[in-house]
C-alpha positions as CSV (number, residue, x, y, z in Angstrom):
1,X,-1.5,-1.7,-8.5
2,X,-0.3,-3.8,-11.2
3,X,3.1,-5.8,-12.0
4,X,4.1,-2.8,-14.1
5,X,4.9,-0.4,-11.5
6,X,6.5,2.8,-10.6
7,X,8.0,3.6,-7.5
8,X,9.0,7.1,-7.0
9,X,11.5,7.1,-3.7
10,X,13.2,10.7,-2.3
11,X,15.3,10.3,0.9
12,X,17.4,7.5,-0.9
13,X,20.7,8.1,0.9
14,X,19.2,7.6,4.7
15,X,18.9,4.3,6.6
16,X,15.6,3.6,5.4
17,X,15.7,5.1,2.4
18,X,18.8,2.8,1.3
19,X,16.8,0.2,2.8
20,X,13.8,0.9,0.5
21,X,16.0,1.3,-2.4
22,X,17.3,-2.0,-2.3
23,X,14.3,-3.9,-1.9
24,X,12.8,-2.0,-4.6
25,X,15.1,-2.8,-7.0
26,X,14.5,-6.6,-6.7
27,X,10.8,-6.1,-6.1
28,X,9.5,-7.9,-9.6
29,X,6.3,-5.5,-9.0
30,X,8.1,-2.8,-9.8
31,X,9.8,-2.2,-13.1
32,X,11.4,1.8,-12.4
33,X,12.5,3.1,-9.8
34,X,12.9,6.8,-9.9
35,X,15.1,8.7,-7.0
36,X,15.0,12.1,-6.5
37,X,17.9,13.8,-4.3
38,X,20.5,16.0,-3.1
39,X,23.2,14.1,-4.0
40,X,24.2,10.6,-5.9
41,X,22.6,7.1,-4.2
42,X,26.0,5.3,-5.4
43,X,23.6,2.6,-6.7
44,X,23.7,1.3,-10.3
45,X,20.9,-0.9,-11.5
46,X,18.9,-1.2,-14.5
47,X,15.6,-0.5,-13.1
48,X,17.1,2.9,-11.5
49,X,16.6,5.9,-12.8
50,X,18.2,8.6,-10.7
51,X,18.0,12.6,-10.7
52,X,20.0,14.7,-8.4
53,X,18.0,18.3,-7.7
54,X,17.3,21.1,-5.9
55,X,14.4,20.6,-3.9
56,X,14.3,24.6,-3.3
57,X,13.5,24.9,-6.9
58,X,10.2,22.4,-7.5
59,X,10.2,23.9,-11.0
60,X,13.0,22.1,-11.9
61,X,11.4,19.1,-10.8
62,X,8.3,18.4,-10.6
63,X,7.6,17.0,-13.6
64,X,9.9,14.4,-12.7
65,X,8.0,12.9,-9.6
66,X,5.4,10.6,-11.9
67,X,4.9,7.4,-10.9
68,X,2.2,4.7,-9.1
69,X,3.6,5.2,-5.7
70,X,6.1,7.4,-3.6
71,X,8.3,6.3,-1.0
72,X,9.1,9.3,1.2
73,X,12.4,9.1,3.3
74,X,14.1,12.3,3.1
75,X,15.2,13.9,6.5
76,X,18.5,15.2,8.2
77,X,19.0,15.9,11.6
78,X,19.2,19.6,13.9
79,X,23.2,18.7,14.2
80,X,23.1,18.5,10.2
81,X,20.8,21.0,9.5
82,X,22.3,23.7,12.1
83,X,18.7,24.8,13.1
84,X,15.7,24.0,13.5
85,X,14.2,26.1,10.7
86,X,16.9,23.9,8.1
87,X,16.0,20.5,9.5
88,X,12.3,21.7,8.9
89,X,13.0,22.9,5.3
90,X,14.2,19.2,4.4
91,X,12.1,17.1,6.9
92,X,9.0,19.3,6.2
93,X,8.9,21.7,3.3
94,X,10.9,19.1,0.6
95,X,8.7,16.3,1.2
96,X,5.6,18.5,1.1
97,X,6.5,19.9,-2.2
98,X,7.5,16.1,-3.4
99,X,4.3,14.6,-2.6
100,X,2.0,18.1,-3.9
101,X,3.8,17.1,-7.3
102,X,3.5,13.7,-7.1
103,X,-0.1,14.0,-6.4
104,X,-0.4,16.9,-9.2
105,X,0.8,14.0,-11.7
106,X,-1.3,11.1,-10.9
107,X,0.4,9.0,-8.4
108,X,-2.2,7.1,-5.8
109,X,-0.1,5.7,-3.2
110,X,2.1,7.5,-0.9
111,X,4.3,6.2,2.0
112,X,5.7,8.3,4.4
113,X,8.2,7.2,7.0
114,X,7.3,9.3,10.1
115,X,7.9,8.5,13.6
116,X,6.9,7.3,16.5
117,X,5.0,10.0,18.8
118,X,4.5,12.3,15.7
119,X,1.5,14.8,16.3
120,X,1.2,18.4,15.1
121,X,0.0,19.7,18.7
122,X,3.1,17.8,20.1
123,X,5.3,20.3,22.2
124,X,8.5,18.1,20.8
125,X,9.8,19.9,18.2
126,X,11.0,16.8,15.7
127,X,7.3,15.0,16.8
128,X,5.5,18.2,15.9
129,X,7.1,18.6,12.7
130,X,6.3,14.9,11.5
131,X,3.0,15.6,12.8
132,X,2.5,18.4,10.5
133,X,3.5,16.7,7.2
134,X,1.7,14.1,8.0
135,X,-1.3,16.4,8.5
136,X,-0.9,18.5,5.4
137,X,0.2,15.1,2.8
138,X,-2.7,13.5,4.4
139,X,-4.7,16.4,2.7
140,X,-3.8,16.2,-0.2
141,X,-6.2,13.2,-1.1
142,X,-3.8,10.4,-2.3
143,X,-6.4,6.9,-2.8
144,X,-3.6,5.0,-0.1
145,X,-1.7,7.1,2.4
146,X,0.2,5.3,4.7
147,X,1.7,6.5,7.5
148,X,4.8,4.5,9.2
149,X,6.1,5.1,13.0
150,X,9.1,3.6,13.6
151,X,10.7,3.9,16.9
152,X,14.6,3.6,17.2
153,X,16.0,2.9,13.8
154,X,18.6,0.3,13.7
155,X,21.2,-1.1,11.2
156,X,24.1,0.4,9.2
157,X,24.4,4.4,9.2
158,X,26.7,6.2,7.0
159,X,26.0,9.1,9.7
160,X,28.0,9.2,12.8
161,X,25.6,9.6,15.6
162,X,27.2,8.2,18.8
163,X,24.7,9.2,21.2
164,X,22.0,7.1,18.6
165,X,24.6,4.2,18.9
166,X,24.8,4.3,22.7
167,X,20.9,4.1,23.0
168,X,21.0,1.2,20.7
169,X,23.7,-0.8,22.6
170,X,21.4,-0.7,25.4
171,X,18.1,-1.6,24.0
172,X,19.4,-4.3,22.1
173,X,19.8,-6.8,24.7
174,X,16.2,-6.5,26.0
175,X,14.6,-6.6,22.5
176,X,12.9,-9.3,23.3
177,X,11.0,-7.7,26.3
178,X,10.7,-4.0,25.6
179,X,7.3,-3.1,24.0
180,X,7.0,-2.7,20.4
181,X,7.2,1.1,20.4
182,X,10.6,1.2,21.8
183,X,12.3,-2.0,20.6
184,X,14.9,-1.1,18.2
185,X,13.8,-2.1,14.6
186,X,15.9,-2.4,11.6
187,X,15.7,-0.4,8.8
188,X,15.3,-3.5,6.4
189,X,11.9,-4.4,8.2
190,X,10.6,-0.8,8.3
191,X,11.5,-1.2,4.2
192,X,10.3,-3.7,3.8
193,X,6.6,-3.3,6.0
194,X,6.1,0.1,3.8
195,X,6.1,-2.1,0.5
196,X,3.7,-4.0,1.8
197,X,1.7,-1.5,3.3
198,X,1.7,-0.2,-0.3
199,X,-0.1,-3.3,-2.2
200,X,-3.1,-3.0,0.8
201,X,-5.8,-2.1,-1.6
202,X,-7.5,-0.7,1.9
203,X,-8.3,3.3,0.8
204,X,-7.6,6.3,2.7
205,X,-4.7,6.5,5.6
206,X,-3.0,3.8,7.8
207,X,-1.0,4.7,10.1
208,X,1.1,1.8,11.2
209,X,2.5,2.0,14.5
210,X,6.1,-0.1,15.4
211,X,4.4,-3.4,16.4
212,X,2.1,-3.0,12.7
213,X,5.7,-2.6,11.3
214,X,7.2,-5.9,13.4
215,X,3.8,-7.6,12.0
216,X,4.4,-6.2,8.3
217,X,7.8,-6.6,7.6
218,X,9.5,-9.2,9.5
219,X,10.6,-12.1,7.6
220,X,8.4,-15.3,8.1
């Protein structure tokens, strides 16, 4: 990719999404930045170029997803969602239909935040799910898929989700001997890995696993 990029981001609003947005922003690389969502970022910045849609209507949209690489962040959770076939509609169907546009209009680099233990023959229903998408983006023959698997997101929510901010309280403390795959990381590192992981020139699918993210996106 060349200093006169494109970044297409959807999933703006969530932890890492906001993350990715901000970085983005003041990434020289990049000189748009085009969201996609259900509702306003809040975010004003030259580069930005926001559209709020309906991602049940791809019609309406698609011809907006054009760009030299998506940043895929959208989700909501089964408490938000109020079933399971919602959650899957967002986490699932939206960012399918994103990246089957973005793909339909050029774009070569895709980068999916997943999570850890995602796997389509997983018997866990949030696990299979990211499983699946990854699967079936995977597919669709981007030059540079990459995959991340964060395990427990940390930093600012807008969400309240006490029984998330319980877990973190106690993992914090023993950060610094808890194996990479269930060490809380911050949002701003998992942001900040997946641009990188974008500019690897290496072809076909990475998936980068919590300690590739540590390695990838942690300040030197």
């Amino acid at each position: 990719m060349q200093a006169t990029n494109t970044a297409i981001l959807v999933g703006a609003t969530g932890l890492v999404g906001r993350a990715l947005l901000g970085q983005l922003l003041v990434d020289p690389r990049f000189v748009a930045v085009i969201v996609l969502g259900r509702r306003a970022c809040g975010v004003e910045h030259e580069k930005l170029r926001e559209h709020v849609v309906d991602f049940g209507q791809p019609a309406t949209w698609a011809g907006l997803v054009r760009g030299d690489v998506l940043f895929s962040a959208l989700g909501t959770t089964l408490k938000a969602a109020g079933s399971q076939a919602a959650q899957y509609e967002v986490d699932y169907t939206y960012q399918l239909r994103v990246a089957e546009a973005a793909r339909a209009n050029g774009t070569e680099t895709y980068v999916l935040v997943s999570s850890v233990g995602s796997s389509p023959k997983s018997r866990v229903f949030y696990s299979r799910m990211k499983g699946e998408l990854e699967r079936d983006t995977a597919a669709l023959g981007f030059t540079r898929t990459r995959f991340l698997l964060p395990g427990p997101l940390d930093g600012d929510r807008q969400q309240h989700r006490p029984g998330e901010r319980w877990t973190l309280r106690l993992l914090r403390p023993l950060a610094s001997v808890l194996p990479a795959v269930v060490r809380p990381i911050h949002a701003e590192i998992v942001a900040r890995a997946g641009i990188a992981a974008a500019f690897d020139p290496a072809p076909g699918v990475l998936r980068l696993a919590a300690a590739d993210l540590f390695r990838r996106g942690t300040p030197a």
